[in-house]
N, C-alpha and C positions, 0 to 999 in steps of 0.2 A: 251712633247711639241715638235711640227714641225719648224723648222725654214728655212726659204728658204735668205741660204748666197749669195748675188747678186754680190759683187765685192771686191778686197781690193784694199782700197785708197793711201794705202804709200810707199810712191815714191823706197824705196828700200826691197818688202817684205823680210822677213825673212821666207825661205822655209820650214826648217826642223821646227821651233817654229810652224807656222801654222797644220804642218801635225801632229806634237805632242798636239796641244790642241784640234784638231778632233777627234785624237783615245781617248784621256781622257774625253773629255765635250761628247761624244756618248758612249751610251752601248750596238752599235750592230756596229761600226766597226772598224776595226785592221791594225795595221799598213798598209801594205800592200794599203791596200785601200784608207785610210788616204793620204797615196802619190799621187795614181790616182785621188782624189779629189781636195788637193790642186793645181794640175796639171789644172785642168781644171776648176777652180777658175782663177786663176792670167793668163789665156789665156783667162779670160774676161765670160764666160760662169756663168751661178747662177747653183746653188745644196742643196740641199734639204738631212738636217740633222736632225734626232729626240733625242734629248736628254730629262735627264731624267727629272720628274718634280720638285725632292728634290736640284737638283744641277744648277736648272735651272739659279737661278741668279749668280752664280760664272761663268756659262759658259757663260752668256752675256756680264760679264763684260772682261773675256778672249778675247773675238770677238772685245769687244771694242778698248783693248788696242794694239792688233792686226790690228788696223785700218780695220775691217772688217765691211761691210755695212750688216743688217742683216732687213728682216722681218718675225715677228710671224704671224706662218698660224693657229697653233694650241696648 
């Protein structure tokens, strides 16, 4: 499943929680990258993640609680 994350909404995100449930809710990217993503997230930019479709509702609800704005492209 595709998800294109638009924004996060809360007022003090928390960086390293964000970039740690990127590399866990996806299974094609790693820390590393995880970082350059939330980077360009919370500088307001959308990004475009595929996670997998067994784990898909655990990682919705991670985005949720993360104050993360998300929509299903796929």
């Amino acid at each position: 499943m595709k998800l294109n994350l638009l924004s996060c909404e809360a007022q003090r995100p928390d960086k390293r929680a964000i970039a740690r449930c990127f590399a866990d809710i996806s299974f094609n990217i790693n820390e590393s990258l995880s970082n350059e993503l939330t980077d360009i997230l919370l500088e307001g930019d959308a990004i475009d993640i595929e996670v997998e479709d067994k784990s898909s509702g655990s990682a919705l609800r991670a985005l949720r609680k993360l104050n993360i704005d998300y929509e299903i492209i796929d």
